[in-house]
N, C-alpha and C positions, 0 to 999 in steps of 0.2 A: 265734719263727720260724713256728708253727703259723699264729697269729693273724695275721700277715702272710701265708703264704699263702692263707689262709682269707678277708680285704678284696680279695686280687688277683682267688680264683675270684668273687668277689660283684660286684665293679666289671666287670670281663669280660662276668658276666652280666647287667649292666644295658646295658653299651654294646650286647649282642644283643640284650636286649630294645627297644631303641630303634631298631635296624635294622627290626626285623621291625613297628613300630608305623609306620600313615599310610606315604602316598606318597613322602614326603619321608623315605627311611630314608638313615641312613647308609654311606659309601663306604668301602670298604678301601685304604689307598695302602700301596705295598710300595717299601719301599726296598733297592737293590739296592747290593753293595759297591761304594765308590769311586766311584759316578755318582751327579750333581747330582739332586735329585728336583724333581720336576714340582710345578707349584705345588697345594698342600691348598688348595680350596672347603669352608668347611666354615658350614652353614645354622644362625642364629643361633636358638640353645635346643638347637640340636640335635649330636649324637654323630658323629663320622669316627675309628676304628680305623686305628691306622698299625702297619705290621710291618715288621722289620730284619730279612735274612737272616743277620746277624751281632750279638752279643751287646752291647751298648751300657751306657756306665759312669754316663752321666752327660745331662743334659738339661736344658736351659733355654729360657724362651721370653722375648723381649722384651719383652712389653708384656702382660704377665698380667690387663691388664683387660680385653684381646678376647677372649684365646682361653687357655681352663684345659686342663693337661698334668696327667694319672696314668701312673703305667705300669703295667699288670696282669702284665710280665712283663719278662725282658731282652731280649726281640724285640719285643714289642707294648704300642702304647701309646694310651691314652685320651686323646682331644682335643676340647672339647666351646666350642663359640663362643658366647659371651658378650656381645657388644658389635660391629655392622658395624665392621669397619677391615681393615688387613694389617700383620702382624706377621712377624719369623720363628723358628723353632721350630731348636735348635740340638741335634746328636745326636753325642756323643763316645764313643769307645771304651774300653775297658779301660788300655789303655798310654796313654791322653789324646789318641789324635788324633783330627781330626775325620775323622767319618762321612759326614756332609753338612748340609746346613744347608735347612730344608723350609719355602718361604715360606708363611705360613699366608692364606688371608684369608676373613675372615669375611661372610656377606652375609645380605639379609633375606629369611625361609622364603618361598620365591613359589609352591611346587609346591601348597599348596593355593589359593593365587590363583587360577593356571593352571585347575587343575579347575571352579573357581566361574565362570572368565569362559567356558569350554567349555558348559557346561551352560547360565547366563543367554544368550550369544551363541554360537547354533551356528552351523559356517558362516561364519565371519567371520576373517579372517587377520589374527588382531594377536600381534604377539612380545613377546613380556615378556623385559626383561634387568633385573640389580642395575644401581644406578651408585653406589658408595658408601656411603648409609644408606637410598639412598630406591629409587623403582621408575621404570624408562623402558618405555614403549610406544609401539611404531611398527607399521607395516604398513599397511592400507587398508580400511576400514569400507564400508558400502554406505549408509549415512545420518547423519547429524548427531545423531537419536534414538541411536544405537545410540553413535556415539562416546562420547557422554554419559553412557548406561550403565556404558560402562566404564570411564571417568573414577570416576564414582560409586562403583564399587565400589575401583576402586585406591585412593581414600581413604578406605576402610574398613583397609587394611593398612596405607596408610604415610602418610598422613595429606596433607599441604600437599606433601609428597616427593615428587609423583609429574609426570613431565615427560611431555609428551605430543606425541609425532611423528609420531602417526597422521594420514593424511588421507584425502577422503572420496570414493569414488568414483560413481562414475553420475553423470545428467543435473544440473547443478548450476543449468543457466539458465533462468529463468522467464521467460516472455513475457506481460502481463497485456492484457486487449482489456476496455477498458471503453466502456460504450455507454449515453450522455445521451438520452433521449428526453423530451420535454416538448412539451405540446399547451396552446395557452390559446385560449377559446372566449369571444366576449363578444355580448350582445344587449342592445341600447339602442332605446325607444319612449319618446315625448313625444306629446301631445297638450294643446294648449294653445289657451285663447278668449281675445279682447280687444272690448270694448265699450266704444264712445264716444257720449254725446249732449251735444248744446250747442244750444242756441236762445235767442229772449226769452219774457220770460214776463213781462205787466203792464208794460210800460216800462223792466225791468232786464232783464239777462242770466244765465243761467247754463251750467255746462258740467262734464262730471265726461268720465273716461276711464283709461285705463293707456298706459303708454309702455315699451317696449325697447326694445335692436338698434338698429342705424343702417340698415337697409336702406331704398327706397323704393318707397310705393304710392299714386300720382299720379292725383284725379278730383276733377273740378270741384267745388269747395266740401268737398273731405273732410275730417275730422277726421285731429289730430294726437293724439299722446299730451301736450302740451306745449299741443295750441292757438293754434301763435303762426309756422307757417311753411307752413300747409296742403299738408304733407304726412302720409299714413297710414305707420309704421312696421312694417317686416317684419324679424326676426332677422336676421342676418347667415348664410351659411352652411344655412340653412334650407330643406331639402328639396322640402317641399311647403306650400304657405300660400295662404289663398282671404280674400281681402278685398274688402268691400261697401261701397259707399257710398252715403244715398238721404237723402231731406230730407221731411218732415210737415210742411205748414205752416211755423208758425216754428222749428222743429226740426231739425235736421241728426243721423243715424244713423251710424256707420259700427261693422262688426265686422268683427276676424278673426280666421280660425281657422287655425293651425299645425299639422302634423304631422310627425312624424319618424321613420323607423324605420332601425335600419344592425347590421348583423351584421360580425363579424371572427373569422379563425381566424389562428392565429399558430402555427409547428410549429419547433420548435428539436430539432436531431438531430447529434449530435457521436459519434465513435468512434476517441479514442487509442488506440495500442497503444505500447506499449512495453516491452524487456527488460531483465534485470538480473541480476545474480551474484544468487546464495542469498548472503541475510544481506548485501547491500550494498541501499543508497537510488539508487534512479532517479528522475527529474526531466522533466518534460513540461510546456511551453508552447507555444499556440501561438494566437498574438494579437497584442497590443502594450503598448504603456505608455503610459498616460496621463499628460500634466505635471501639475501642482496645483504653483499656488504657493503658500508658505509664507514669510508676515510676523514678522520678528523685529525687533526692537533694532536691529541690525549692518544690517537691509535686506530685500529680496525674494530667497529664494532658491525653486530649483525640483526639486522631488520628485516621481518616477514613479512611480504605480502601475500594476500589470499588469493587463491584463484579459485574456478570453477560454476558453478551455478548456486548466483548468489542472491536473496531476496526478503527486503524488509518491507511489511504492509502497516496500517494502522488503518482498522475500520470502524466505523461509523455508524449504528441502524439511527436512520433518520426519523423512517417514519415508516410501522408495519416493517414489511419485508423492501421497505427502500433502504437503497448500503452505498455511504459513504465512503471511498477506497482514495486511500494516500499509501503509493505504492512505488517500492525503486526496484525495480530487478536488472541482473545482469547475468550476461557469461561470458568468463573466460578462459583461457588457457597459454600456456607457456607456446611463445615463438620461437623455436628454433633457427630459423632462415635470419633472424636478425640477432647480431651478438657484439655486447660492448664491454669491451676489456676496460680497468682502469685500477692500478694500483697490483697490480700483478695478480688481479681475478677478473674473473671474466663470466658474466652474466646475460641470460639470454632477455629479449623483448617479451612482451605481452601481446596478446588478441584478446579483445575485450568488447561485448555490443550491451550496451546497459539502456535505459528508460528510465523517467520518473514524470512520475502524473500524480494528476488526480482524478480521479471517474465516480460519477453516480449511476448507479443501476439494482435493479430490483432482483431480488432470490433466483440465481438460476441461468438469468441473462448473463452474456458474454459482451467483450469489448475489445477489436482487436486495439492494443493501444499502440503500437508499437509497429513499423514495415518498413523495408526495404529492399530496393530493386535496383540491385547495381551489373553495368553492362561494362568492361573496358578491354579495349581493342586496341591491337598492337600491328603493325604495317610495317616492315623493314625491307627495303630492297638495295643493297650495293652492286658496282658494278665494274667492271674494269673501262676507263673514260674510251669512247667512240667504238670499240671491239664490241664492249656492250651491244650496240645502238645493232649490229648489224643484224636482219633476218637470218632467224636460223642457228645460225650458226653462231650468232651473240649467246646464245642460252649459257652456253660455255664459259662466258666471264661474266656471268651474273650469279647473287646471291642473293634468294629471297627467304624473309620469315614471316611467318603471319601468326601470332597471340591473340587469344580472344577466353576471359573470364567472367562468366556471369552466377552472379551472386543472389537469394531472395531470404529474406529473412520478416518472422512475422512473430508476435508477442501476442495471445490470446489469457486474458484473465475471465475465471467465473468465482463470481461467489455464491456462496451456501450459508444457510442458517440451520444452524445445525446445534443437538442437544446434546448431552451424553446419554452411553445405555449401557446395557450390562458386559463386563470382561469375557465372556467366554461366551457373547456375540460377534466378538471380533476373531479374524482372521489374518497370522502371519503369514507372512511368505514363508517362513520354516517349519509351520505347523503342518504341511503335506507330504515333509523328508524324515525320514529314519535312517539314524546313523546302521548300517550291515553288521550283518553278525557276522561271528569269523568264517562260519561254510558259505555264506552271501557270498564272502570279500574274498577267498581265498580260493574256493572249489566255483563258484559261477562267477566270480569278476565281475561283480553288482559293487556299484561305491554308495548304493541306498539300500535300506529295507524295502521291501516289498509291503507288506503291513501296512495298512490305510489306519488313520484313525475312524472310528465308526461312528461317533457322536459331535454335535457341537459343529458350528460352522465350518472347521477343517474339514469335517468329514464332506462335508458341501462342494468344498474347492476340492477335494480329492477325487470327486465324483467326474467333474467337467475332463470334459475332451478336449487335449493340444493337439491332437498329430493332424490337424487338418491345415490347411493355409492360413499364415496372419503377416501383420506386420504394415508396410505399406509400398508400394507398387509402383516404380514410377516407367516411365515408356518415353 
């Protein structure tokens, strides 16, 4: 008898010592006579002390591999969870009736979850509840970094278990403004001799000379390059060209000389924007589609490619106004200068400068992601062999050219977080045009109304001054 009460004071004093240990101590539930009791919570590993205002004979539990029963006494009894589930805990009297019957359930220890996600994530409103064996979190994060967080850590406690309700608040939409700037710069010089002589010489003839081009340079007796329709040949297309013609005796002379010079700048400047959910793909075209047809077996069938200024983003908010960017752009357009027949059609080449990244940057900031700087240089000089080489007067059977193309090209991306606001905040490009009335169109030859609108942000853009300088400058 001793030694039984002596296990009771010991188990007693472990179930207080278990209370008093960690966050997570255990509860006291009191059972009162005659009334149903309130359902036992009890934290799996961990101790819930139950007390009976009346003496009880007898105790059983259903399913003794949740939740283990001791009694330390005839009012109070040890109840220590074992295994996530709900059982129930049955409490009989001395004369055998029942007491009450105490549904147990058991669930997994979260109170030091709780404190771990307090301290990694302050500030942040997420609820943790059991469901079962595993863990559910709901409430509202302020970023996707932080969701993650604590995703990560709840599979620290309960593993693949853990359901996740939370969703994420703040700016979620990204607006991205990318901006193509490309400049190509090219300088082409030619300078070119032609020297023809023919005469007799001793009772035969001879004759030497060079021939191009179909062009015509028409003088009594001149040399051809050919010899055989006296006319002098000039380039086709050919700028500037000075051609001679004079006769020695029985000699006939004729030279010329060609010059060419031509500069081009070419300026390619593009600026999509477009927005997108965080964590969804946006799509921008705006161009067209080229046919190309395509020879098979079965026949001629036809397939489009797109051209023009093209671009798919998918953004990111990381964290606050930090922005995740997975981003392809490109532009292009149809090449004329290259052309490939096949099948009795004939299709032109592409020009095409694309990119694809990925960039982290915050609200606002820019990235150039994208540059280049291409220089290529062309050097031709023919000559007629040794006549060339001579001072002076070699100028005459030489032919020189000289190409020179330089290209730069640069990819600027910014992104924005950006909300929506109200429709007649915004402002078209068509909203500051009025189609003419017919005295407009007919008696003053206006192809617009005159008439602003006077309200609403049109009337804003109506207001601004164009006729001064814009655009961009180059020198």
């Amino acid at each position: 008898m001793k030694m039984k009460n002596f296990l009771a004071v010991w188990m007693l004093g472990t179930a207080l010592g278990l209370t008093v240990l960690g966050p997570a101590q255990a509860e006291t539930l009191r059972v009162m006579s005659g009334s149903s009791s309130s359902p036992l919570n009890v934290p799996m590993n961990r101790a819930v002390v139950v007390e009976s205002d009346q003496p009880f004979a007898e105790l059983s539990i259903a399913n003794p591999g949740i939740a283990d029963i001791q009694t330390l006494s005839d009012r109070t009894i040890y109840v220590l969870g074992k295994l996530p589930g709900r059982t129930t805990m049955t409490i009989l009297g001395g004369d055998g009736k029942l007491i009450t019957n105490v549904e147990v359930q058991v669930t997994p220890d979260i109170a030091e979850f709780k404190e771990r996600l307090k301290q990694i994530l302050p500030g942040e409103q997420i609820e943790v509840r059991t469901a079962n064996d595993g863990i559910v979190l709901s409430g509202t994060v302020s970023s996707t970094a932080k969701l993650d967080r604590a995703l990560d850590l709840a599979k620290r406690y309960a593993g693949d278990r853990v359901s996740n309700l939370m969703s994420v608040g703040g700016t979620q939409q990204v607006m991205l403004k990318v901006r193509f700037a490309e400049m190509q710069r090219s300088v082409s010089k030619n300078l070119s001799a032609s020297l023809g002589v023919r005469g007799t010489v001793g009772g035969g003839s001879a004759k030497t000379g060079t021939a191009v081009g179909t062009g015509n340079f028409t003088a009594d007796n001149a040399l051809s390059g050919a010899f055989d329709d006296g006319k002098f040949p000039i380039n086709s297309g050919t700028t500037g060209a000075l051609g001679l013609g004079f006769t020695a005796g029985n000699l006939e002379f004729a030279v010329l000389l060609e010059a060419l010079e031509s500069k081009g700048v070419v300026r390619t400047l593009a600026e999509p924007n477009l927005t997108a959910l965080s964590g969804q793909e946006a799509k921008f075209l705006a161009g067209g589609e080229y046919p190309i047809p395509v020879v098979s077996d079965s026949g001629v069938t036809i397939e489009y490619k797109p051209f023009g200024v093209e671009m798919a983003f998918t953004p990111r908010v990381v964290d606050g106004d930090l922005i995740n960017l997975e981003i392809a752009a490109a532009v292009s357009a149809i090449d004329t200068t290259v052309t490939m027949s096949s099948g009795g059609f004939s299709v032109n080449a592409f020009k095409k400068r694309e990119t694809s990244t990925t960039v982290e940057m915050r609200d606002g900031e820019s990235f150039a992601i994208a540059g280049l700087l291409q220089d290529d240089f062309t050097d031709l000089n023919g000559q007629v062999p040794w006549l060339g080489d001579v001072p002076v007067l070699g100028a005459l059977f030489r032919s020189a050219e000289y190409q020179r193309a330089q290209s730069e090209l640069v990819i600027i991306v910014t992104p924005h977080l950006v909300t929506p606001t109200r429709g007649e905040a915004l402002a078209l490009p068509t909203d500051r045009v009025r189609l003419p009335s017919e005295s407009e169109l007919f008696l003053f030859g206006k192809t617009s109304g005159t008439k602003a609108p006077k309200t609403g942000a049109a009337a804003e853009v109506a207001k601004q001054d164009f006729s001064g300088s814009y655009g961009y400058v180059m020198e």
